[in-house]
C-alpha positions as CSV (number, residue, x, y, z in Angstrom):
1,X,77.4,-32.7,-136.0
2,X,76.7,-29.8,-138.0
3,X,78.0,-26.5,-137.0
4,X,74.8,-24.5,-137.5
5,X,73.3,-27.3,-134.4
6,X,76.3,-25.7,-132.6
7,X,75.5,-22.1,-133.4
8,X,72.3,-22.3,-132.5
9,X,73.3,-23.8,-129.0
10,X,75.9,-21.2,-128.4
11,X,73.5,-18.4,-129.2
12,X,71.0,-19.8,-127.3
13,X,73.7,-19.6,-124.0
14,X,74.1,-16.4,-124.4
15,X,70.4,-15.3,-124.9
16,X,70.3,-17.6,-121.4
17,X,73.4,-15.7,-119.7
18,X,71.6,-12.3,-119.9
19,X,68.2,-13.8,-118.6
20,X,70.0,-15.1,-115.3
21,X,71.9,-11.9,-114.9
22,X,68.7,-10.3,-115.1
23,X,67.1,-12.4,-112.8
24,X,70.2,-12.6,-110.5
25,X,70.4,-8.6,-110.2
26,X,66.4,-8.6,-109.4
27,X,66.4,-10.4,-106.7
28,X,66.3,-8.7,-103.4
29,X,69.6,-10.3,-102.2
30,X,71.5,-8.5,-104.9
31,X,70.9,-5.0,-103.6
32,X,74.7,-3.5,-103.3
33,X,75.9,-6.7,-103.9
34,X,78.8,-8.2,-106.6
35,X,76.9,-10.4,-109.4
36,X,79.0,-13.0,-110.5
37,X,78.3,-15.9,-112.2
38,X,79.3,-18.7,-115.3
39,X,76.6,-18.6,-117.7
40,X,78.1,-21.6,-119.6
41,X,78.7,-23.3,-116.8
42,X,74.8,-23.0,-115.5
43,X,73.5,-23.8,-118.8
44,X,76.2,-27.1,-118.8
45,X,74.5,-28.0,-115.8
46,X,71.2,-27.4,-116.4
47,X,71.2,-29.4,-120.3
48,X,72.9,-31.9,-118.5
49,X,70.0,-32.3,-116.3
50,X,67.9,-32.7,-119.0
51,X,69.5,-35.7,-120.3
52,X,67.2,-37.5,-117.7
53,X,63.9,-35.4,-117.8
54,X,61.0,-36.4,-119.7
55,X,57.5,-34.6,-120.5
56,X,57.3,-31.3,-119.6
57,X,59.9,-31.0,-117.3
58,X,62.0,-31.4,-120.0
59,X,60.1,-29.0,-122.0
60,X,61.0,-26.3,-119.7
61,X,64.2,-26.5,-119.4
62,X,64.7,-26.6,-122.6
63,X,62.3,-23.3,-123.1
64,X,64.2,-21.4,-120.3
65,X,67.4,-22.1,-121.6
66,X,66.4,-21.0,-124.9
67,X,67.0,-24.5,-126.8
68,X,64.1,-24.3,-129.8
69,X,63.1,-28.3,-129.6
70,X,61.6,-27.6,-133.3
71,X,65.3,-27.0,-134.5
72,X,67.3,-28.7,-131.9
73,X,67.2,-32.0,-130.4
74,X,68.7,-33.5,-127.2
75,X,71.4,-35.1,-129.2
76,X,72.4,-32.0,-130.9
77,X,72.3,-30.4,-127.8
78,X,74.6,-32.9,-125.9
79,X,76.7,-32.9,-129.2
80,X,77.4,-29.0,-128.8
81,X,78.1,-29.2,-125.1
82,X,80.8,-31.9,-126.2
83,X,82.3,-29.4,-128.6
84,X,81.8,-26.3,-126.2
85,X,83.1,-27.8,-123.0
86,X,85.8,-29.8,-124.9
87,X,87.2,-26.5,-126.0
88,X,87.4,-24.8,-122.8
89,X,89.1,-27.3,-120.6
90,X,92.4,-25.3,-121.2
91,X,92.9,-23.1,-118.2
92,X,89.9,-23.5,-116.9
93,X,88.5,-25.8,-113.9
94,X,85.1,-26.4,-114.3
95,X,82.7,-28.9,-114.0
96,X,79.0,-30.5,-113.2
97,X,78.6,-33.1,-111.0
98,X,75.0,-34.7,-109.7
99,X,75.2,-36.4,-106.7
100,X,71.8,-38.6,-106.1
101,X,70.2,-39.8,-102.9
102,X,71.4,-43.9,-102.4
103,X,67.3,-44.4,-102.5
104,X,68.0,-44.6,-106.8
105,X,69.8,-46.4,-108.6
106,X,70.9,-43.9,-111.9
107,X,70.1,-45.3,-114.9
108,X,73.8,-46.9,-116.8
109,X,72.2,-44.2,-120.0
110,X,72.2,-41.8,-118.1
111,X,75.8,-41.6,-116.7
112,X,77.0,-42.5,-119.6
113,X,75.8,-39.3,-121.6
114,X,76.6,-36.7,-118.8
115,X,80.1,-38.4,-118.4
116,X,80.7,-38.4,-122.5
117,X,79.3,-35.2,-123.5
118,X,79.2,-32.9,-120.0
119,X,82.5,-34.5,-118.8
120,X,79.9,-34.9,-115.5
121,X,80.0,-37.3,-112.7
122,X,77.5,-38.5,-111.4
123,X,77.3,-40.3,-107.5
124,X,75.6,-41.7,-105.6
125,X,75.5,-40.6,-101.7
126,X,73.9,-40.6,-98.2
127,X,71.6,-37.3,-97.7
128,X,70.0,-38.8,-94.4
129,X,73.7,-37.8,-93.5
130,X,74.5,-34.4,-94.2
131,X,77.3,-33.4,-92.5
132,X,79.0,-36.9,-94.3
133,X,77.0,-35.7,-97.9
134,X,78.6,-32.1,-97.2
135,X,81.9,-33.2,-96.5
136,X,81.7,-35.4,-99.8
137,X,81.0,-32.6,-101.8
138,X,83.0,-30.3,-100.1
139,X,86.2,-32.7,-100.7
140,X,84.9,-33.3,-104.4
141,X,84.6,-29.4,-105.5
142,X,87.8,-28.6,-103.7
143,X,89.9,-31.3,-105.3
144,X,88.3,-30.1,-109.0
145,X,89.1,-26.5,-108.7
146,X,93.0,-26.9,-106.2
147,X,91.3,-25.9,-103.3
148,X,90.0,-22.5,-104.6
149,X,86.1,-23.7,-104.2
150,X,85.9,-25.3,-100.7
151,X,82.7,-24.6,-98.4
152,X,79.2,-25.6,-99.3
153,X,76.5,-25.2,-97.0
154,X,75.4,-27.8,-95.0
155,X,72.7,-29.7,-96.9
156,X,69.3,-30.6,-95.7
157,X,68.7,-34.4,-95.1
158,X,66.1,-34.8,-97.5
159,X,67.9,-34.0,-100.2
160,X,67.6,-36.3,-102.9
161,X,68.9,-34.9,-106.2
162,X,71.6,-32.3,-106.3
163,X,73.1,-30.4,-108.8
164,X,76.1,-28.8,-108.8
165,X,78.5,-26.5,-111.2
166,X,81.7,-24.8,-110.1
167,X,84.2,-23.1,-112.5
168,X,87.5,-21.5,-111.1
169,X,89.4,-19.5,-113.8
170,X,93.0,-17.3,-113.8
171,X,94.1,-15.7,-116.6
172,X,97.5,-14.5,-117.4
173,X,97.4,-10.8,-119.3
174,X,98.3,-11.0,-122.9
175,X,100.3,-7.4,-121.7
176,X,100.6,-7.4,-117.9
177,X,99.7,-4.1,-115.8
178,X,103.1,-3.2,-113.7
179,X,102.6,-3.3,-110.2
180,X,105.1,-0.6,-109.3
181,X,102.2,1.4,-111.1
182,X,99.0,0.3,-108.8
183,X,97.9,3.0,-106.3
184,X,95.0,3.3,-104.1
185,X,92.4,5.5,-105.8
186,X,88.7,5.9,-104.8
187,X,85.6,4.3,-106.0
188,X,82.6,5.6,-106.3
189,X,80.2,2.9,-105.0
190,X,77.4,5.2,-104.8
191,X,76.4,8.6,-105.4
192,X,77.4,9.2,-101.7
193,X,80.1,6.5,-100.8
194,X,83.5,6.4,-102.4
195,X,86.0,3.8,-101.1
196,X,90.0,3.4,-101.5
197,X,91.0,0.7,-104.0
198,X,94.2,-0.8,-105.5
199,X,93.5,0.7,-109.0
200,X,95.8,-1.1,-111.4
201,X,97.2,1.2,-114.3
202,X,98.6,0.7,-117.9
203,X,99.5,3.4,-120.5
204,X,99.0,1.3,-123.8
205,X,97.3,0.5,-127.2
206,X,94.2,-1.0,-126.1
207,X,91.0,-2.3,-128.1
208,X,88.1,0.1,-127.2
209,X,84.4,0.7,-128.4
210,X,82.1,3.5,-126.6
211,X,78.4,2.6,-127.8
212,X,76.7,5.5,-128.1
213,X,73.5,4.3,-128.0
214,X,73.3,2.5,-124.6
215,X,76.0,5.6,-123.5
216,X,79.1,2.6,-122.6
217,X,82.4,2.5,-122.6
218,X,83.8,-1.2,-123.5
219,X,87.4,-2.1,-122.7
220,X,88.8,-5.4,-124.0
221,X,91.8,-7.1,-122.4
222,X,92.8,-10.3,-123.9
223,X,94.1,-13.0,-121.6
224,X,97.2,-14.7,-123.0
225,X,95.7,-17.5,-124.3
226,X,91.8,-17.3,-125.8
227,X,90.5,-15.6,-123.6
228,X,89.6,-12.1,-122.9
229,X,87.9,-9.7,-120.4
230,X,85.8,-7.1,-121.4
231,X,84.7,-4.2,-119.3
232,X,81.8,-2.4,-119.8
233,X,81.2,1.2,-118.1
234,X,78.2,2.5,-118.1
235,X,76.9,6.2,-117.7
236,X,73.5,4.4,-116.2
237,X,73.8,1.2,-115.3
238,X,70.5,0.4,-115.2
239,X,70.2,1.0,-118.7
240,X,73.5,-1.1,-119.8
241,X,71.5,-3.8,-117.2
242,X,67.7,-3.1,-119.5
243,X,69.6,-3.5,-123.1
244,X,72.4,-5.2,-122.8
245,X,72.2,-8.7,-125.6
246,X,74.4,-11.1,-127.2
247,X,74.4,-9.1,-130.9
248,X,75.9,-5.9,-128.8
249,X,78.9,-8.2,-127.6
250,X,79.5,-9.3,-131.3
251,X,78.9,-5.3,-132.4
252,X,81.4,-4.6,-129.8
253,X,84.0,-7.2,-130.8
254,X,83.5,-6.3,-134.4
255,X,84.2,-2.2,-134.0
256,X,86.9,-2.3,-131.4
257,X,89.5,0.4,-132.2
258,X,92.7,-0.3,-131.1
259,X,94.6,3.2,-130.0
260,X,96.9,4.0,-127.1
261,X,94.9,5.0,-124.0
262,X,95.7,5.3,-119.9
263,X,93.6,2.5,-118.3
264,X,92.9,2.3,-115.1
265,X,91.1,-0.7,-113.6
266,X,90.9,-1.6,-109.7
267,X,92.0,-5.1,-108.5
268,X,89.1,-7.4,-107.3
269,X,88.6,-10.9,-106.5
270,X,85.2,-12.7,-106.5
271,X,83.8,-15.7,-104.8
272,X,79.8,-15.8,-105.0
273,X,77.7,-19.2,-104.6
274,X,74.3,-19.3,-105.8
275,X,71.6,-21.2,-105.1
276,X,69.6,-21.3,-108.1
277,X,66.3,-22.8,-107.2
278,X,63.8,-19.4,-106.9
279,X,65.6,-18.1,-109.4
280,X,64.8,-20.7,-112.2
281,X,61.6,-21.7,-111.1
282,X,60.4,-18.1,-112.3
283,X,62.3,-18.2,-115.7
284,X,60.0,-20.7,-116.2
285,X,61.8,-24.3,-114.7
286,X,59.1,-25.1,-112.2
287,X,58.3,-28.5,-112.1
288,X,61.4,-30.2,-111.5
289,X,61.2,-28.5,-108.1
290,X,58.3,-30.1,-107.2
291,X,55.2,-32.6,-107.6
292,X,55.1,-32.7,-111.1
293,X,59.1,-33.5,-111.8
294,X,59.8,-36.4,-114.6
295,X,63.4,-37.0,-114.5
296,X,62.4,-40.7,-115.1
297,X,65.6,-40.5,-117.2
298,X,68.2,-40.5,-114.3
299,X,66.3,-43.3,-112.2
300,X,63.3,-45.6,-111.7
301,X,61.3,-46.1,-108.4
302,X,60.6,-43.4,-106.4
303,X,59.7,-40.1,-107.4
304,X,63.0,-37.9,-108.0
305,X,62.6,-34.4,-108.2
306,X,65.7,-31.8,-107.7
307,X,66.3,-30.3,-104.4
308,X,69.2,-28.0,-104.7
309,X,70.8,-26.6,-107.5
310,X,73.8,-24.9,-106.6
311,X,76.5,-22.6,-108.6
312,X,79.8,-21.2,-107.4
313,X,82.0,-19.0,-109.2
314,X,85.6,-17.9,-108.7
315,X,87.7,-14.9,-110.3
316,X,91.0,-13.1,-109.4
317,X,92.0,-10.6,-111.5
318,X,95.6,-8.9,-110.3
319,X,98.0,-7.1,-112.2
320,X,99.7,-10.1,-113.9
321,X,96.6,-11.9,-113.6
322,X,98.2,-14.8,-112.1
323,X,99.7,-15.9,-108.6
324,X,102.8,-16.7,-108.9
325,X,104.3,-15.2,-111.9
326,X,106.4,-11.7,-111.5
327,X,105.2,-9.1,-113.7
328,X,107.6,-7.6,-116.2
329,X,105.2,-5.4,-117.2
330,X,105.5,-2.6,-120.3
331,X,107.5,-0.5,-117.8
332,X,106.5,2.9,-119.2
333,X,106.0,4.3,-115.2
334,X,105.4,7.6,-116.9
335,X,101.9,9.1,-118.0
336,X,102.6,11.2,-121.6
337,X,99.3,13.9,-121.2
338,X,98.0,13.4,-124.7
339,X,96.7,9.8,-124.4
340,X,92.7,10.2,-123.4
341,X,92.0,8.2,-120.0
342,X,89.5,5.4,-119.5
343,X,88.8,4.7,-115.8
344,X,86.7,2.0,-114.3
345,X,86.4,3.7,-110.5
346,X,82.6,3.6,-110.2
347,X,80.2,0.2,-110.6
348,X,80.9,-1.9,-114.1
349,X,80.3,-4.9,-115.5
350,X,82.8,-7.5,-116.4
351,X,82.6,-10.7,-118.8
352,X,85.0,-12.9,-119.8
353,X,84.3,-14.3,-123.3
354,X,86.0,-17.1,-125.4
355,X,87.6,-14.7,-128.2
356,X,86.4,-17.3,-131.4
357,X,83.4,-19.1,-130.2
358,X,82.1,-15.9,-128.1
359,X,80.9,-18.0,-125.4
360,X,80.2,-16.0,-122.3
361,X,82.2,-17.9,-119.6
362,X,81.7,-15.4,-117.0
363,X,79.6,-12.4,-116.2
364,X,79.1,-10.2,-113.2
365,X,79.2,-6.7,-111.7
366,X,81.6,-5.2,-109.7
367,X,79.8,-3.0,-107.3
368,X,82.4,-2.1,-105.1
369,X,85.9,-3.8,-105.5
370,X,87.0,-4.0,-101.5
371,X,83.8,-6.4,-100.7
């Protein structure tokens, strides 16, 4: 497969990953709430679905997630997932699975595809039994992710097609924050609400970029492997939220400095599920929803249309960055005064990128770290 089908794919993820975090931070439910989500792993899902859609159902979900069907086709575009999800199966637990009503019969095609190119399973299962379809899942998501992704809500009994994506990741720091060092500090959640967090600290050469023109600070953190987290600090979030694209992040990546600064960045650990149905329905993915589905590619008989597409996300980030391992740390536990200081103690957003390929593998916002 040619690389520039690949590109295109990729860029097309993250175009997709900003949409949804746009969408996601919209919506009335997200009003003082953590955003936290896998772009890559939504989109996964979402192409893999359209493995099986025909007509215009397929058309839109191909629009939304900003495939160009002049340029690409669906072959190219299960050939890139192949490539993309192939390469980030190191450390990370992540998957797709669609579990069908026992009314279909998925077409052999079908399976095949999503199992070759998504690395999906697909089932088959009793929805007119939902706490026994809920228990199945339950079991399936928490065996796939060692038990860090466990409760789904109970699902409705006519369920017929339902879509999941989960994606658990830890990260070890390439240079670990020492835990002797991590104090309670306050957060400024609001203009009027500050809260006590554990705010991790590091005195050390870091990689850092302010972008004058949408007034951020960005931080970048490399995981020990290839990975990293970047950290963006806005003067006005709302602005970071308006602008914010996929060329900034390579701008960013590009201009990084590396000099030694005094970091400061609060523990947090996030856990959101999603249920993705409103929210794609007004990017534009409507008619699988309802009446007018054609996903005559994952079954004959009956009409299938999707009843739940659901996403959940996992993400501690401690001082070593992962459980078990004891931090050694840099162990400079003094503060010289001449390094400048870059603190994350009001609302910022976080990704986690994959260094060469630049996918976006998480995004969120941390609105207040003790939620």
């Amino acid at each position: 497969m040619h690389d520039d089908k690949l590109l295109l794919v990729s860029s097309a993820n993250k175009e997709f990953a900003f949409n949804l975090y746009r969408k996601l931070v919209a919506h009335p439910s997200a009003k003082g709430q953590h955003i936290f989500f896998s772009p890559i792993s939504v989109s996964a899902a979402l192409a893999a679905l359209s493995v099986g859609a025909r007509g215009a159902t397929r058309q839109q979900l191909f629009h939304t997630l900003d495939f160009n069907s002049s340029q690409l086709s669906q072959t190219d575009v299960n050939a890139s997932f192949l490539k993309i999800i192939g390469s980030m199966a190191f450390k990370i637990s992540q998957g797709t699975a669609v579990f069908v009503d026992n009314l279909f019969t998925p077409k052999p095609d079908f399976l095949h595809v999503l199992k070759q190119c998504y690395f999906t399973e697909g089932f088959k299962i009793d929805f007119t039994n939902p706490i026994e379809s809920t228990n199945t899942i339950n079991r399936y998501v928490s065996g796939m992710t060692s038990g860090k992704i466990t409760q789904l809500k109970n699902l409705d009994p006519s369920t017929v097609l339902y879509l999941l994506s989960y994606i658990y990741f830890k990260g070890i720091w390439a240079t670990p924050f020492d835990p002797k060092l991590t104090t309670l500090d306050l957060f400024r959640v609001t203009e009027t609400i500050e809260v006590p967090v554990p705010m991790m600290r590091m005195e050390a050469d870091v990689e850092t970029y302010y972008d004058e023109a949408i007034a951020t600070s960005v931080l970048h953190l490399p995981f020990n492997n290839s990975y990293s987290m970047l950290l963006l600090l806005p003067d006005t979030m709302a602005t970071l939220e308006n602008k914010i694209s996929p060329a900034h992040i390579t701008r960013w990546l590009q201009r990084m400095k590396q000099s030694k600064y005094k970091i400061s960045v609060p523990m947090f650990y996030m856990k959101t599920s999603y249920k993705l149905n409103d929210v794609l329905a007004e990017m534009g993915m409507a008619d699988m929803f309802g009446d007018h589905a054609n996903l005559s590619g994952i079954a004959d008989g009956q009409k299938l249309v999707v009843s739940e597409v659901v996403h959940q996300a996992t993400l501690d980030v401690d001082e070593t960055g992962a459980t078990a391992a004891a931090a050694t740390g840099v162990g400079i536990s003094f503060f010289s005064h001449t390094a400048p200081e870059l603190k994350f103690n009001r609302p910022f957003i976080v990704m986690i990128t994959e260094v060469s390929a630049e996918n976006i593998i998480f995004m969120g916002k941390i609105v207040n770290p003790n939620i």
